[in-house]
C-alpha positions, 0 to 999 in steps of 0.5 A: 284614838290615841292620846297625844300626852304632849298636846297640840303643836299650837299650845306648844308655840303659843305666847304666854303658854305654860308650855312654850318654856318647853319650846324655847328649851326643845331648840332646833333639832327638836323643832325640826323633827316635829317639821320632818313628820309633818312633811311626812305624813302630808307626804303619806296623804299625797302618795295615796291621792288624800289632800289635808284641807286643814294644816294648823297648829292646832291640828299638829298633835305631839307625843311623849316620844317627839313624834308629830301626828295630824288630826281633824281629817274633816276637810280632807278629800280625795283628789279626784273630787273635783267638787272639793278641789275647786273650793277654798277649805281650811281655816281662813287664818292659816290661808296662804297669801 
């Protein structure tokens, strides 16, 4: 596995974190770009049948370069696997409403 020198996207937004001066500093373009690869690798998952049954700040890992890469692929199944689509999966906290 490689090293996500930038840590986790949680860290990065978390009140009171020493790293969320630098998230105030990125602005919105930064902000953005960390989105776009979210949706891109979802995108990823989805064109090859993989449902992400995890999608948390904590699994968002950044890299020195900007770039975004999921982790924590523990929960992601297939979409032909009616036994794990029919169950609720995730962390409870991060449910949509």
């Amino acid at each position: 596995m490689e090293w996500a020198q930038g840590g986790d996207l949680y860290t990065f937004i978390k009140p009171n974190s020493k790293r969320q001066v630098l998230f105030k500093q990125a602005g919105e373009p930064a902000i953005r770009f960390i989105l776009a690869c979210v949706i891109l690798s979802l995108e990823h998952l989805h064109n090859r049948s993989i449902i992400y049954g995890d999608l948390k700040p904590e699994n968002v890992l950044l890299f020195e370069d900007g770039y975004a890469k999921l982790a924590d692929f523990g929960l992601s199944h297939g979409k032909s696997d009616c036994a794990m689509s029919d169950r609720l999966v995730g962390t409870r906290m991060y449910f949509a409403p």
